[in-house]
C-alpha positions in Angstrom: 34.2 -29.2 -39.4 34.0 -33.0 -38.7 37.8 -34.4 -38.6 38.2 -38.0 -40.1 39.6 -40.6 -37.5 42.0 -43.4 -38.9 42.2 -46.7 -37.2 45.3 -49.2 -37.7 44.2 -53.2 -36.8 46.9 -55.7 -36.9 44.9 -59.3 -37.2 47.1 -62.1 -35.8 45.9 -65.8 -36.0 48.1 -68.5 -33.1 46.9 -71.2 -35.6 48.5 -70.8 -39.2 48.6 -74.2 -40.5 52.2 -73.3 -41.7 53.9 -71.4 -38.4 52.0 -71.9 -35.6 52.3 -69.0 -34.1 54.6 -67.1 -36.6 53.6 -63.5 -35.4 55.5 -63.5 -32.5 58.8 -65.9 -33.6 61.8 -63.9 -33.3 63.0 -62.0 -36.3 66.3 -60.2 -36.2 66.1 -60.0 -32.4 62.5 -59.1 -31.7 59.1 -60.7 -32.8 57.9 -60.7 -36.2 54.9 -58.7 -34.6 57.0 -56.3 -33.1 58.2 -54.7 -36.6 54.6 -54.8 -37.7 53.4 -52.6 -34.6 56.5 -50.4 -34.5 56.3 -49.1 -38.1 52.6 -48.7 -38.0 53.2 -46.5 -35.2 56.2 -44.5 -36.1 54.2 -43.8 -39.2 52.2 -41.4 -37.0 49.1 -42.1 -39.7 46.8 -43.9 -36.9 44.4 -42.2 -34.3 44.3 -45.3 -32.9 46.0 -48.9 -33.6 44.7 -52.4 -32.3 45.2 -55.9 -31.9 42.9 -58.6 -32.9 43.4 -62.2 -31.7 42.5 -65.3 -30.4 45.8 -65.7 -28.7 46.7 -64.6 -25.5 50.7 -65.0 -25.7 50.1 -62.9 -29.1 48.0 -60.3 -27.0 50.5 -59.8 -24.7 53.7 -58.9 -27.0 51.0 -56.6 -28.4 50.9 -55.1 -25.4 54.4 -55.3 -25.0 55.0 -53.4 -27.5 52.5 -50.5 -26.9 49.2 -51.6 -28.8 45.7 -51.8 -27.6 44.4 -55.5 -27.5 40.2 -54.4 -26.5 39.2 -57.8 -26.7 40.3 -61.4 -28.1 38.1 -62.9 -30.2 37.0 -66.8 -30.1 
């Protein structure tokens, strides 16, 4: 029997015309990104959760924070 594999991506932009780089502004103490990548995780739903950006200062609070970046995109 073929078991169904569930994969979490969190897309982050550096350039929202609004907040410049919004995802990784502090938010009660840690960046907004930070929430986003805990809760997915705790929720224990994901074989595997990733990052998707063209920003490396995003990437590496991803990382930070425990979630794969495999590749920034242009």
């Amino acid at each position: 029997m073929q078991t169904n594999k569930i994969l979490g991506i969190i897309t982050a932009r550096g350039g929202s015309k609004r907040v410049p780089r919004e995802n990784i502004k502090d938010f009660l103490g840690k960046p907004l990104l930070a929430w986003t990548i805990e809760v997915g995780k705790e929720s224990g739903v994901f074989d595997r959760f990733i990052l998707t950006t063209e920003d490396e200062e995003i990437a590496n609070v991803g990382r930070e924070y425990g979630v794969e970046v495999p590749f920034m995109r242009p």
